[in-house]
N, C-alpha and C positions, 0 to 999 in steps of 0.2 A: 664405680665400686672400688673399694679402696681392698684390693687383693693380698697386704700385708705382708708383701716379700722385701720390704726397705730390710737391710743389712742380712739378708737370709745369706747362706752359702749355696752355691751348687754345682756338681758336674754337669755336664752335658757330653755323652758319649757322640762318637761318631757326627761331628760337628760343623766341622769346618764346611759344608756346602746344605744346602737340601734341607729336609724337615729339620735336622741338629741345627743346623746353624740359625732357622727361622728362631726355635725354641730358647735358643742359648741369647740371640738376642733381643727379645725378648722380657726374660726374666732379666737384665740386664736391664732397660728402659723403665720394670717396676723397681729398681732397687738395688737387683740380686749381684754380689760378688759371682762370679762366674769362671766356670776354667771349661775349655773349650777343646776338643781331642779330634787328630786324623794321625793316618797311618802314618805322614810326613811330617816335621817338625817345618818345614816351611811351609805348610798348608795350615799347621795350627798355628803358629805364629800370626801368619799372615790375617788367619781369619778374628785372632784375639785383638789383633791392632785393630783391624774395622769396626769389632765390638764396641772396645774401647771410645776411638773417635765420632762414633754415634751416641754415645751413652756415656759418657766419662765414668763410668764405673770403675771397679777394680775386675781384669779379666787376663786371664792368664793361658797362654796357650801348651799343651802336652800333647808331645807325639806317643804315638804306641798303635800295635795293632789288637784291636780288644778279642780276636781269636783265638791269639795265642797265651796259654795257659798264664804266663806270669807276668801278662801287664797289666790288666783289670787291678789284682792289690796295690802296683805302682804307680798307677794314676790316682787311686784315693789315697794311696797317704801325700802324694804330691799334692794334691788341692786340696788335704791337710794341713798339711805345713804351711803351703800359701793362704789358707783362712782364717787357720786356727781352730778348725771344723766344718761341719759339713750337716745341711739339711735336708738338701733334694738330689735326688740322684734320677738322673733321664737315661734308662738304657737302652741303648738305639746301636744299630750294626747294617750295614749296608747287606744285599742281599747276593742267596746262594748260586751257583748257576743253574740255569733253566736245563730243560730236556723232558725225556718220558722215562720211564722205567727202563725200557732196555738200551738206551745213552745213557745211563748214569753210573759211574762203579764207585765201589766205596769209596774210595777216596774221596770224590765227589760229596757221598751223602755226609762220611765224618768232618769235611770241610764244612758242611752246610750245620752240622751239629756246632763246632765250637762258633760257629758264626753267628750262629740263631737262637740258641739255647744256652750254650756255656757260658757267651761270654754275660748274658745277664745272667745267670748265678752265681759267676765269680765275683763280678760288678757288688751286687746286693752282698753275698756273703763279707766279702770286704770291707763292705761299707759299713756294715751291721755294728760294730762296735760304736763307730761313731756318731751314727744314726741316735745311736740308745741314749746319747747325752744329750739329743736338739727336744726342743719340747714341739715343735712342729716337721717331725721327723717324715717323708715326705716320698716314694717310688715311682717313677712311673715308666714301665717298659712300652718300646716301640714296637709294636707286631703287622699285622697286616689285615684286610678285610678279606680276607684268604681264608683266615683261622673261621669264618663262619660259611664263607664262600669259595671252593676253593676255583683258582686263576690257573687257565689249560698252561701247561707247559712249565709250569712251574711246581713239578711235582716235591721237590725238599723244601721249600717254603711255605707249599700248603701244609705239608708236615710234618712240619720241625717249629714253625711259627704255634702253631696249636699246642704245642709242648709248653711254650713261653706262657701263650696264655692260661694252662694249667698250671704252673709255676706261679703265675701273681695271682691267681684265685687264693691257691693254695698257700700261700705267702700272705695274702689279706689274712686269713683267719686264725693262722699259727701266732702274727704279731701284731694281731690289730690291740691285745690284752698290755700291751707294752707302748702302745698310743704311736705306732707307725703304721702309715698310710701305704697299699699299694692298688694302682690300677693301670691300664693298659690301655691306650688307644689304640684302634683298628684304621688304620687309616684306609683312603681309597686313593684313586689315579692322582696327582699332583703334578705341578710343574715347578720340579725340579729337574736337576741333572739328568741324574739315573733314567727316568723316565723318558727323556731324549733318548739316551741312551737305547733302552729296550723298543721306543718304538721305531728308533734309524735303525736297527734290527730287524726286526719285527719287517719293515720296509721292506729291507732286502732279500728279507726269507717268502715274502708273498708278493716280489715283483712291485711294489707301490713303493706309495711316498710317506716320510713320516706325518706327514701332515695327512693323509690320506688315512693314518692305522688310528692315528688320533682323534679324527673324525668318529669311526668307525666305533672303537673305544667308548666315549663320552656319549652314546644313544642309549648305551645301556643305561647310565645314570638317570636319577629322575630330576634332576639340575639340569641336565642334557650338558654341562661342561668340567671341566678337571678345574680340581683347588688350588688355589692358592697358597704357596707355603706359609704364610703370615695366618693363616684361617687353621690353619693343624697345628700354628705356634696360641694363639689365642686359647684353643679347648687345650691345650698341653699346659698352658700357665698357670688355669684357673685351679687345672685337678690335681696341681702341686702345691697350690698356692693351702695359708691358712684358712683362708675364703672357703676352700672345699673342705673343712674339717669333720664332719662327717660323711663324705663318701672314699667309701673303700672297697675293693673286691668288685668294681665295675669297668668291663668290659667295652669302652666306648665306640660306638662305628663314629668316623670321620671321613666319610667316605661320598657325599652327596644323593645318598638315596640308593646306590648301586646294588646294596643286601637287600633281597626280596623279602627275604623270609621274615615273620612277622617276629623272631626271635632272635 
């Protein structure tokens, strides 16, 4: 299927490792100019070179932390000026810290707000001007299968990610009359970084191994195993891609089965 992102534009937030960087290269291999974003400008860099030398595209790397109130506008006019415009916007943000209700103080929860919620409204609002000139104008926010399910211990993610995914419902229907697309993947467990991360944790807090939480983890699935990043870059491509031109306002699990519920 011929997915029609040759010479498209796009960000990709939070990129440099994990499901961003799977997505970013990706649309990069269909076509897409690409600008690629971590907190460090040696991690965006670095991961904009890889883009590149796999896909000779045009890709660009930007640092910024998308939490903080005033970098979301200075990344889209950066991979403005670097494209000349912009189609697709992937808003993606690494995750809040874990705990229960009474480990967590505001700080915590306002940290886990500009991390999960802000930074894709600032992202979108941003964008929005420029969006309005692409005729295949294109969103799609990263959330979690949290927002349908929600994940023990991760109490600001199950509810701050639900926020988001109210946010691109509610965002499909305000500008779908303006021919901009928004929808949201729900991912599930994957092997990326992060998820070493939380399960060499996870290890240490219940005496095992990470291989052992991971075991454990993946029975829930009806796959019985965690995804692949390249498998949450594929379903991310197509539902930005033109190819998806009429779906919008869906809520996609990408998770291997792990949502019970028949909704």
């Amino acid at each position: 299927m011929d997915l029609q992102l040759k010479n498209k534009r796009a960000l990709v937030a939070s990129s440099s490792r994990g499901l961003g960087y799977a997505a970013a290269l990706l649309l990069a291999k269909e076509g897409c100019s690409v600008a690629v974003n971590s907190r460090e400008e040696a991690n965006a860099k670095r991961a904009a070179e890889q883009v590149h030398r796999e896909t000779g595209t045009q890709v660009e790397g930007f640092a910024g932390d998308v939490s903080l109130p005033d970098v979301p506008e200075k990344l889209i006019q950066q991979t403005v000026d670097a494209f000349g415009g912009l189609d697709i916007l992937i808003t993606n943000a690494g995750g809040p810290k874990s705990g229960s209700i009474d480990s967590l103080d505001d700080a915590a929860w306002q940290k886990g707000i500009d991390l999960c919620l802000m930074s894709h409204v600032r992202l979108i609002k941003s964008a929005l001007p420029h969006l309005r000139k692409s005729d295949s104008a294109s969103v799609l926010t990263v959330t979690s299968y949290s927002v349908k399910q929600p994940i023990p211990n991760l109490l600001i993610s199950n509810s701050v990610r639900a926020a988001t995914a109210g946010l691109t419902k509610s965002l499909a229907l305000e500008l779908g009359k303006e021919g901009i697309r928004l929808n949201s993947i729900l991912p599930g467990w994957t092997e990326t970084e992060r998820v070493e991360e939380l399960m060499k944790a996870r290890g240490e807090q219940n005496q095992t191994s990470p291989s052992e939480e991971k075991r454990m983890q993946v029975e829930s699935t009806a796959l019985g195993r965690m995804a692949r990043p390249e498998e949450f870059a594929n379903a991310a491509v197509f539902l930005v891609s033109p190819a998806a031109s009429y779906i919008t306002g869906v809520l996609l699990n990408v998770d291997g089965g792990i949502i019970q519920g028949t909704f």
